[in-house]
C-alpha positions as CSV (number, residue, x, y, z in Angstrom):
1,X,0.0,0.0,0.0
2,X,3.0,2.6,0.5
3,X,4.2,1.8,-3.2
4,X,0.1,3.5,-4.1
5,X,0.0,6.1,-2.0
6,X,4.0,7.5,-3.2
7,X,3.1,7.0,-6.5
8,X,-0.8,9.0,-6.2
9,X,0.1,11.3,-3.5
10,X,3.0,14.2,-4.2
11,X,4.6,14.7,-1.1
12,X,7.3,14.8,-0.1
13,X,8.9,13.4,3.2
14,X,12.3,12.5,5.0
15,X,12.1,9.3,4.2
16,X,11.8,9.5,0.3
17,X,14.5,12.2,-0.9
18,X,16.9,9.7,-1.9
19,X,14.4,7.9,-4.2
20,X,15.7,7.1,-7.8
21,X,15.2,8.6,-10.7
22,X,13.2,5.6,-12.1
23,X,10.4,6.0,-9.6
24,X,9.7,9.6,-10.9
25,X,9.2,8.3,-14.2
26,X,7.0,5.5,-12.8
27,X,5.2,8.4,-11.6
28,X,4.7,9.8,-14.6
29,X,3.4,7.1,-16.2
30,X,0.7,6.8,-13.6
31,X,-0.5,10.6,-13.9
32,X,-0.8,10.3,-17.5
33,X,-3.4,6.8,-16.7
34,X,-0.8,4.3,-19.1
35,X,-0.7,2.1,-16.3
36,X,-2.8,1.6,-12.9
37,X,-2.1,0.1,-9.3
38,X,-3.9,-1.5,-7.6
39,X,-3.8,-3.7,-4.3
40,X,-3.8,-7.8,-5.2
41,X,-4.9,-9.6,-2.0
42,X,-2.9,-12.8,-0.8
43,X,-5.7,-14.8,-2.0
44,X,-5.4,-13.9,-5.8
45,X,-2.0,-13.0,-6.3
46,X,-1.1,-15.4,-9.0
47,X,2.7,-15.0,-8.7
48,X,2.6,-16.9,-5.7
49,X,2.1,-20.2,-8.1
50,X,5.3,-19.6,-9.4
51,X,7.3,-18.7,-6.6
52,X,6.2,-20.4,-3.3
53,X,5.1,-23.8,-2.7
54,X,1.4,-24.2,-2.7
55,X,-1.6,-26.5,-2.2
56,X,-3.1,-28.9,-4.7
57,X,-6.2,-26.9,-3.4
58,X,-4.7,-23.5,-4.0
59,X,-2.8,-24.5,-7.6
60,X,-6.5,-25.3,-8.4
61,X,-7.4,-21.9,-7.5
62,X,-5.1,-20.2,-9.5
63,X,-5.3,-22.1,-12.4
64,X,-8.7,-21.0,-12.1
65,X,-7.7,-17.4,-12.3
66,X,-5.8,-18.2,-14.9
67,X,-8.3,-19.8,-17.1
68,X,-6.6,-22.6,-17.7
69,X,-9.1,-25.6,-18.6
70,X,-7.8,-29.4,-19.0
71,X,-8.3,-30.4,-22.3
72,X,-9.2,-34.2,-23.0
């Protein structure tokens, strides 16, 4: 949630004068709408398929998400 609220809300504090460059043209982006954030709960982040070990019941899940379908 931090990552959303530096990159929506143009302030500045202590903690983020030593930000890079890149993150200002992230920024950017943002303001002109090319991309969007947006919070992905636990539960549906997809990424976790590929990088943590996980149920039979959650790989189900997010093959789900996915839309991946078994073919015959």
């Amino acid at each position: 949630m931090i990552a959303i609220y530096l990159t929506t809300k143009h302030v500045y504090h202590a903690r983020t004068k030593h930000i890079d460059v890149r993150f200002h043209f992230i920024r950017k982006i943002i303001d002109e709408g090319d991309i969007e954030l947006k919070k992905i709960y636990t539960k549906e982040n997809l990424v976790d398929m590929l990088i943590k070990l996980v149920t039979g019941v959650k790989f189900a899940h997010y093959k789900k998400l996915l839309h991946i379908i078994q073919v015959a």
